[in-house]
C-alpha positions as CSV (number, residue, x, y, z in Angstrom):
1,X,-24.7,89.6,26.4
2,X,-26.9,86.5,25.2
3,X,-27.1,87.6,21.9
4,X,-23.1,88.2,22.0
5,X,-22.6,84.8,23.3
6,X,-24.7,83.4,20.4
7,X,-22.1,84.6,18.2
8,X,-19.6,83.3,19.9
9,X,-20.9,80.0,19.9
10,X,-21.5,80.2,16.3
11,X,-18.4,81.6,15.9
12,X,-16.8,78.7,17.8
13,X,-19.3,76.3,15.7
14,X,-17.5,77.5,11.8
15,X,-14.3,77.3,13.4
16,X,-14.7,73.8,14.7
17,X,-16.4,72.7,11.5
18,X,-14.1,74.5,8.7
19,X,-11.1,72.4,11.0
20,X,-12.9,69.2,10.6
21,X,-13.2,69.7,6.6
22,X,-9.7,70.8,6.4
23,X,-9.2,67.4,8.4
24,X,-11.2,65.3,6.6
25,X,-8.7,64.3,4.2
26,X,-6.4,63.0,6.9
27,X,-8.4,61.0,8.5
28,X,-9.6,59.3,5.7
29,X,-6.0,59.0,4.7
30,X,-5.2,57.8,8.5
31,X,-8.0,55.0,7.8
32,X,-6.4,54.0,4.2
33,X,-3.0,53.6,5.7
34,X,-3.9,51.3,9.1
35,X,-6.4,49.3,6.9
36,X,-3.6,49.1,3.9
37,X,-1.1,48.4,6.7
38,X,-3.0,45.3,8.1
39,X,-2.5,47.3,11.7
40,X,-5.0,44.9,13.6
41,X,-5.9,45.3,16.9
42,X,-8.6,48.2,17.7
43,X,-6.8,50.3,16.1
44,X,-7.7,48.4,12.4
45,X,-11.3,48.5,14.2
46,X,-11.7,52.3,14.2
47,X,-10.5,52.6,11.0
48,X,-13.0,50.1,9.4
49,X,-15.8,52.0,11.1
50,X,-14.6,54.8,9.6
51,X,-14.5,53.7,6.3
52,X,-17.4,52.7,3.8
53,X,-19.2,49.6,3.0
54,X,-17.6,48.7,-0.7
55,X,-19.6,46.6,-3.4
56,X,-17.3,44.9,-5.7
57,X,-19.3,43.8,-8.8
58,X,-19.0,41.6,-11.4
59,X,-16.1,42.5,-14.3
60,X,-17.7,44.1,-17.2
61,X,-16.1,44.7,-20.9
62,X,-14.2,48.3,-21.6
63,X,-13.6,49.0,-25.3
64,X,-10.3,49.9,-25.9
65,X,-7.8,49.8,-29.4
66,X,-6.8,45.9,-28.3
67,X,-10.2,45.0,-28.0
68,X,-13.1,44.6,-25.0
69,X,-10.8,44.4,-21.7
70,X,-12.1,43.3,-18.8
71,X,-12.3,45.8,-15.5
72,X,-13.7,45.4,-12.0
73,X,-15.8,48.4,-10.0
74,X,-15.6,48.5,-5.8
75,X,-18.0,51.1,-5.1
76,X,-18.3,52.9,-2.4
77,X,-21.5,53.0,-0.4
78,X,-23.1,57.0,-0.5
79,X,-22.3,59.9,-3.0
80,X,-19.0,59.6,-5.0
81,X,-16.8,62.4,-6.0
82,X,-14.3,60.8,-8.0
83,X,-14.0,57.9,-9.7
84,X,-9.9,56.5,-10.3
85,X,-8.5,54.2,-13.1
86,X,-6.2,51.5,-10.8
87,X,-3.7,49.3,-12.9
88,X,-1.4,46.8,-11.9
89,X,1.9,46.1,-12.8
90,X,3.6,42.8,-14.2
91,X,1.5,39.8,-13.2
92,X,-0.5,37.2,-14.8
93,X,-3.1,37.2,-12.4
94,X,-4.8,40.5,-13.5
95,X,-7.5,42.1,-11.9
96,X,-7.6,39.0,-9.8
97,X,-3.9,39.4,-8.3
98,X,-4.2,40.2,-4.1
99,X,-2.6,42.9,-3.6
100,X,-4.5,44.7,-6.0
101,X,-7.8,43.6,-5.0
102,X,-7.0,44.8,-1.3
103,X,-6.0,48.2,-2.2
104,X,-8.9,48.9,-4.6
105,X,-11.1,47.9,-1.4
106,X,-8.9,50.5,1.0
107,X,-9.0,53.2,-1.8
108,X,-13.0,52.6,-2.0
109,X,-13.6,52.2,1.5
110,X,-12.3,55.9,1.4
111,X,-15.2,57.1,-0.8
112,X,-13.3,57.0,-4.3
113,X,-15.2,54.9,-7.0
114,X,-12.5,52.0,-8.0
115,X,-12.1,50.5,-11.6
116,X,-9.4,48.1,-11.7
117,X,-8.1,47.1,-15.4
118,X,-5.2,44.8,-16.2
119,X,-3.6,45.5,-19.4
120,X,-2.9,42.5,-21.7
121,X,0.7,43.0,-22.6
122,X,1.7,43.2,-18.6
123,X,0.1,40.0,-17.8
124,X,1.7,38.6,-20.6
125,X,5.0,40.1,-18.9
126,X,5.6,42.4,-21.8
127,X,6.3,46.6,-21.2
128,X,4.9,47.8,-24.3
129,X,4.4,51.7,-25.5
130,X,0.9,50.4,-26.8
131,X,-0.1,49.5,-22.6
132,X,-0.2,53.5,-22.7
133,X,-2.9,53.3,-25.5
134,X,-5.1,51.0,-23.5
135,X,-4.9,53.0,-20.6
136,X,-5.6,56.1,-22.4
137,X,-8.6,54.8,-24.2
138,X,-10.0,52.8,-20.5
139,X,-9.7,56.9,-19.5
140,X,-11.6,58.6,-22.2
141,X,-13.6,55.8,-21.4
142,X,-14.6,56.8,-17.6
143,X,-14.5,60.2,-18.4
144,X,-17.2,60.1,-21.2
145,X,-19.8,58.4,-18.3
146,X,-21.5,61.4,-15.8
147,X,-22.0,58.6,-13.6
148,X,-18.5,57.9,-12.9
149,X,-16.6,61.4,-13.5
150,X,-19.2,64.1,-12.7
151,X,-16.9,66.7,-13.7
152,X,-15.5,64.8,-16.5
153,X,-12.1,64.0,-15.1
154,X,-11.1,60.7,-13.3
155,X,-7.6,60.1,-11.2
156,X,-5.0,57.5,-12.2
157,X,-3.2,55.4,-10.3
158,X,-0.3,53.2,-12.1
159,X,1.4,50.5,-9.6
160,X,5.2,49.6,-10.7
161,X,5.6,50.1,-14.6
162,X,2.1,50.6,-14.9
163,X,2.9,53.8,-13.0
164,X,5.2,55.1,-15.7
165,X,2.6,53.8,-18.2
166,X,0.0,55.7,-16.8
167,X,2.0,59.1,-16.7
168,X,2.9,58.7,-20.4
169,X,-1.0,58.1,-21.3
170,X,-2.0,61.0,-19.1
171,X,0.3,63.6,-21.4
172,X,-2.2,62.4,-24.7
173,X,-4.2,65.6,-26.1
174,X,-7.1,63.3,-26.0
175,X,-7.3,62.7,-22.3
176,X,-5.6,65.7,-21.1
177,X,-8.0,67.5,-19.6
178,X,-10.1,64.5,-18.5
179,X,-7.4,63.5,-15.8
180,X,-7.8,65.0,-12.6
181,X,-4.3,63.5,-11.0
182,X,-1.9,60.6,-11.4
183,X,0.2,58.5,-8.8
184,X,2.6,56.5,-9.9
185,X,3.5,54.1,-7.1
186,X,6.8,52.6,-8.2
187,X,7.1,53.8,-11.7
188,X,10.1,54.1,-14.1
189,X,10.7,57.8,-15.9
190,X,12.9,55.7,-18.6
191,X,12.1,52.0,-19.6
192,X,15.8,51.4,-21.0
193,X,17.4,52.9,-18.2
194,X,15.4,50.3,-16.1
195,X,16.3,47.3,-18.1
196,X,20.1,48.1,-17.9
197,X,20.0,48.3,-14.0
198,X,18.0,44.8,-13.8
199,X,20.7,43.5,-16.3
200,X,24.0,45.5,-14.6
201,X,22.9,46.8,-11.4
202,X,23.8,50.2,-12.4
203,X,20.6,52.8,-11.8
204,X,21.0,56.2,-13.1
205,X,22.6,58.7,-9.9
206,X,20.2,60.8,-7.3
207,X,20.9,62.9,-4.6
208,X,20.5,60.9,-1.7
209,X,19.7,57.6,-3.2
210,X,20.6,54.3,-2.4
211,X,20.8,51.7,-5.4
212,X,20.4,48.1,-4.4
213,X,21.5,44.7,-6.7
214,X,18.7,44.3,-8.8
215,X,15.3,41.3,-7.9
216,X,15.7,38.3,-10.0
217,X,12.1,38.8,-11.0
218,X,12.9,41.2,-12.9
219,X,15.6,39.9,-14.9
220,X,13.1,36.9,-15.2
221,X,10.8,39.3,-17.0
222,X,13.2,40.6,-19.3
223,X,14.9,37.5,-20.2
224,X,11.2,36.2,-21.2
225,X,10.4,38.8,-23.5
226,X,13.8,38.6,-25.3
227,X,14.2,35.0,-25.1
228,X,14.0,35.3,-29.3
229,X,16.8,37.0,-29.9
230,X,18.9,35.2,-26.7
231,X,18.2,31.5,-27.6
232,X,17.7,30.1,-31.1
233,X,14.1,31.3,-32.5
234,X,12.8,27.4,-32.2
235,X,13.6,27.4,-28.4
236,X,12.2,30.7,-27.5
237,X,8.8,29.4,-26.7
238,X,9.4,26.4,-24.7
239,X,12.0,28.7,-22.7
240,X,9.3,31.5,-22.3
241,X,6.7,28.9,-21.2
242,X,9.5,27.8,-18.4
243,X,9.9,31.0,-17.1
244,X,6.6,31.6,-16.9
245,X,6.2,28.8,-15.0
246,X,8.6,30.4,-12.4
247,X,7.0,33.8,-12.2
248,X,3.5,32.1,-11.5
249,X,5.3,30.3,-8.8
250,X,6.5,33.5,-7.1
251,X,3.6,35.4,-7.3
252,X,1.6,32.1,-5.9
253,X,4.0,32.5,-2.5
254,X,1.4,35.3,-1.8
255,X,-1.5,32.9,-1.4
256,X,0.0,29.5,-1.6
257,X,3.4,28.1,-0.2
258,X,2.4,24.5,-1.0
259,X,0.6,25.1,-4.8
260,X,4.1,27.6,-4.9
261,X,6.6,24.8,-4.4
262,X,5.1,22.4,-6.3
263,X,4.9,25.2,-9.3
264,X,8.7,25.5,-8.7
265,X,9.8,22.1,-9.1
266,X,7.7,22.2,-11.9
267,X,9.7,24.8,-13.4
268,X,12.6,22.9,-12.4
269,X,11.9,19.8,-14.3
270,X,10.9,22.0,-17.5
271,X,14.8,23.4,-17.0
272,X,15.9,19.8,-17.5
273,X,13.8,19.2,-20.7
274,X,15.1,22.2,-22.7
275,X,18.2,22.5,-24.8
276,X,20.8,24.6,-24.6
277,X,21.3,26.4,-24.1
278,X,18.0,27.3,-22.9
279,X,18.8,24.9,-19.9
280,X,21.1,26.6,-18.7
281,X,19.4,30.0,-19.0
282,X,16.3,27.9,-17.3
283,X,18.8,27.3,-14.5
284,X,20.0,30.1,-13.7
285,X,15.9,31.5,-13.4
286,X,15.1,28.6,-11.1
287,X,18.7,29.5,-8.9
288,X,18.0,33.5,-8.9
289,X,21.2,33.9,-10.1
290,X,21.2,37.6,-10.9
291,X,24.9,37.9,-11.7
292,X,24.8,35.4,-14.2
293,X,21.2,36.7,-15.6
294,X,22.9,39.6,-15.9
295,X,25.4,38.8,-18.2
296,X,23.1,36.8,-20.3
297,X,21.3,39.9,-20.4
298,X,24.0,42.7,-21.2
299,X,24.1,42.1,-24.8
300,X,20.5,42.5,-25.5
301,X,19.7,45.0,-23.2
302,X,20.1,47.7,-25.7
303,X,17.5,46.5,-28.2
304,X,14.9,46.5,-25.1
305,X,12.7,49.7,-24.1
306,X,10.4,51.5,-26.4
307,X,11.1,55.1,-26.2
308,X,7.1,55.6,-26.1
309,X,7.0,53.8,-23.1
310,X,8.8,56.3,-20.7
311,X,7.1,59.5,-19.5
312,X,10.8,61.1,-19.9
313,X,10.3,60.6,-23.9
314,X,7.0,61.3,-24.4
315,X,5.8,63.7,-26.8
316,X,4.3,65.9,-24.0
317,X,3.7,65.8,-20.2
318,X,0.6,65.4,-18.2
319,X,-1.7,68.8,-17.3
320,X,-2.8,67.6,-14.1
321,X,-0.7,67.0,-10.5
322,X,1.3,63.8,-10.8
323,X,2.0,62.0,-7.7
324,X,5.1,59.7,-7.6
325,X,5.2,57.3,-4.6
326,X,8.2,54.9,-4.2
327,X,10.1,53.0,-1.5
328,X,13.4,53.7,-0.9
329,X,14.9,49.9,-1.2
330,X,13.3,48.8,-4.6
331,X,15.2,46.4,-6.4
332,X,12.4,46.1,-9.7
333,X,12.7,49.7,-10.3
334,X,15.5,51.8,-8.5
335,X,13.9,54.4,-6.5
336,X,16.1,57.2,-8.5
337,X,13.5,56.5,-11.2
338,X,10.7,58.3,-9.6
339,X,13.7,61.5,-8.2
340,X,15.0,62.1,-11.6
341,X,11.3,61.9,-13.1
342,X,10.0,64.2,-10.8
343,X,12.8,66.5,-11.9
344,X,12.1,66.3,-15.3
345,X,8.4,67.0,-15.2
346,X,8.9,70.3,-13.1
347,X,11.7,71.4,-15.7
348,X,8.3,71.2,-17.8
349,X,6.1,73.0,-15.2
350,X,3.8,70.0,-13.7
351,X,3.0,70.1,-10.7
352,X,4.6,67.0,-8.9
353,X,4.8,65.8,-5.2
354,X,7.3,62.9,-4.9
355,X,7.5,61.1,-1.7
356,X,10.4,58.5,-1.3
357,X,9.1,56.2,1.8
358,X,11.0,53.9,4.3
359,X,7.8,52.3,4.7
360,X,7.3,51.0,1.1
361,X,9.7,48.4,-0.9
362,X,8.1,47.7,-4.4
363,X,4.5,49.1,-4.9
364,X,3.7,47.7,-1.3
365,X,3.3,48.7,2.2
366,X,5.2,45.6,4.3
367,X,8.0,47.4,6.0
368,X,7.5,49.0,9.7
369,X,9.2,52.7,10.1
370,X,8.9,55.4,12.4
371,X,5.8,57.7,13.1
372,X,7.3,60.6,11.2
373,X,7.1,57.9,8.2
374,X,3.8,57.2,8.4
375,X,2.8,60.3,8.8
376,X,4.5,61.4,5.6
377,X,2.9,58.5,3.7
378,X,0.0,59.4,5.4
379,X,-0.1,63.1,4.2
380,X,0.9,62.1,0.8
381,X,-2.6,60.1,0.0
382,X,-4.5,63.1,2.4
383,X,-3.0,65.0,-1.0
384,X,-4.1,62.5,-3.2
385,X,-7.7,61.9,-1.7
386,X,-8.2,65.6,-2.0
387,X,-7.9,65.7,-5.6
């Protein structure tokens, strides 16, 4: 009877331990998404105890085709399983940007190795095919070092266009097998298809799917990187100089409303110094006039998006599982993007889990939703952390 007991205890012992490793993902995916979320309280409490102490070190150089680019490590305290590439999207602030900063500290606090890397083009607000060759080499990179991918694979995770960037790298025979997943968290599938719903507010149709008018930001963006062929060629630089003067101001209302205003009317007064009709262009920035963005836009639009820059035209798909994560609201990149992509890479046998959250707008977590929408969000990165 003792012995039999003994067993049972045992017994009773695997069970309760093989349900705590098939758990384990969760929780850490519970703590990622209340110390993503901000949640505060005791509940935030918990979920810092739970997580790990992170070291964030000082940049360092990673050799790519454009040169040394600089990248940022949070490391986990203890053992590390897998290291993961994190790029941001458009913004000139980099590595350096908040809301990239706090989510490479969530991801590492969850026991993943963290290398954050801006590429050069997107700070400079420019979607370029050759951001794909920057993030393949920063890959092949990681991969190469025991230290940072003992099995020779690291994860990928692309935020906004950075996401769509990051799939197209991950399909390259040179990195192929070195990728053990990819998330892209408010990606595009097709960069033109993107540019003519910022410039006409018309986003390519999905079952289910909502398309909203477009962010100024984006037209801002665009409008900056074609201001050549939309103003005379001597005005284009003082005109991309003015609007990006506006975009620093946006992204400064993050840390900043003072420094932000003040950057505004400075954008404001560089509006009255230009020509035209550059002013007027300038004007319509600094009113977030989409409409009439828009129609300064519609002309050009079809000389904008490289074909190498959109996973749906790339030469060949990734191996690994691709993640796509996007809010159901965003106005940068229509959320139909990530539907029809997902689409098109299982037409091509990848194996894709696509999550369209309530809880999400563009590449952040600032909306509240039900529990059954945090759950799903929170099941998608249990997925992801399991990788």
């Amino acid at each position: 009877m003792r012995l039999r007991l003994t067993r049972w205890v045992l017994l009773a012992l695997l069970v309760i331990l093989f349900a705590s490793y098939l758990a384990l993902p969760y929780l850490r995916a519970v703590s990622l998404f209340v110390r993503a979320a901000n949640a505060g309280g005791r509940v935030e409490a918990t979920a810092d105890a739970l997580a790990r102490d992170v070291t964030v070190e000082p940049p360092h150089a990673v050799p790519t085709r454009q040169g040394d680019i600089m990248a940022q490590y949070y490391r986990p305290a203890g053992a590390v399983r897998r290291s993961v590439l994190l790029v941001p999207g458009v913004h000139s602030m980099g590595i350096a940007e908040p809301r990239l900063t706090g989510l490479a500290r969530d991801l590492a606090g969850s026991g993943i190795l963290v290398m954050t890397m801006a590429l050069p083009d997107l700070t400079d607000y420019r979607i370029t095919a050759r951001s794909s060759e920057v993030i393949e080499d920063a890959v092949a990179w990681m991969a190469s070092q025991p230290a940072l991918a003992p099995d020779g694979r690291i994860g990928m995770i692309g935020i906004s266009f950075a996401g769509g960037l990051s799939i197209v790298a991950a399909g390259r025979p040179s990195i192929q097998d070195r990728v053990a997943y990819v998330v892209s968290f408010g990606g595009h599938g097709d960069l033109g298809r993107v540019l003519r719903y910022l410039a006409t507010g018309e986003a390519v149709a999905a079952p289910g799917v909502e398309t909203h008018p477009p962010h100024d930001y984006g037209l801002a963006v665009i409008l900056r990187a074609a201001a050549d062929r939309v103003v005379p060629p001597e005005q284009a630089p003082a005109l991309r100089e003015a609007i990006g003067t506006f975009l620093f101001a946006s992204q400064l209302t993050l840390l900043d409303m003072d420094q932000a205003n003040a950057t505004f009317a400075r954008a404001r007064e560089m509006a009255a110094a230009l020509p035209e009709p550059s002013a007027t262009y300038m004007t319509y920035v600094n009113d977030r006039n989409v409409e009439a963005l828009g129609r300064v836009m519609r002309p050009h639009i079809a000389l904008d998006g490289d074909p190498a820059a959109s996973p749906e035209r790339a030469p060949a798909v990734p191996s690994a599982p691709v993640f796509l994560l996007h809010g159901d609201g965003d106005t940068v990149i229509p959320t139909a993007e990530s539907v029809v992509l997902a689409d098109y890479l299982r037409e091509r046998d990848v194996d894709v889990r696509l999550l369209v959250s309530q809880i999400i707008t563009h590449a952040e977590l600032d909306r509240t939703a039900a529990v059954s929408e945090a759950w799903k969000l929170i099941a998608f990165w249990a997925e992801v952390l399991e990788q």
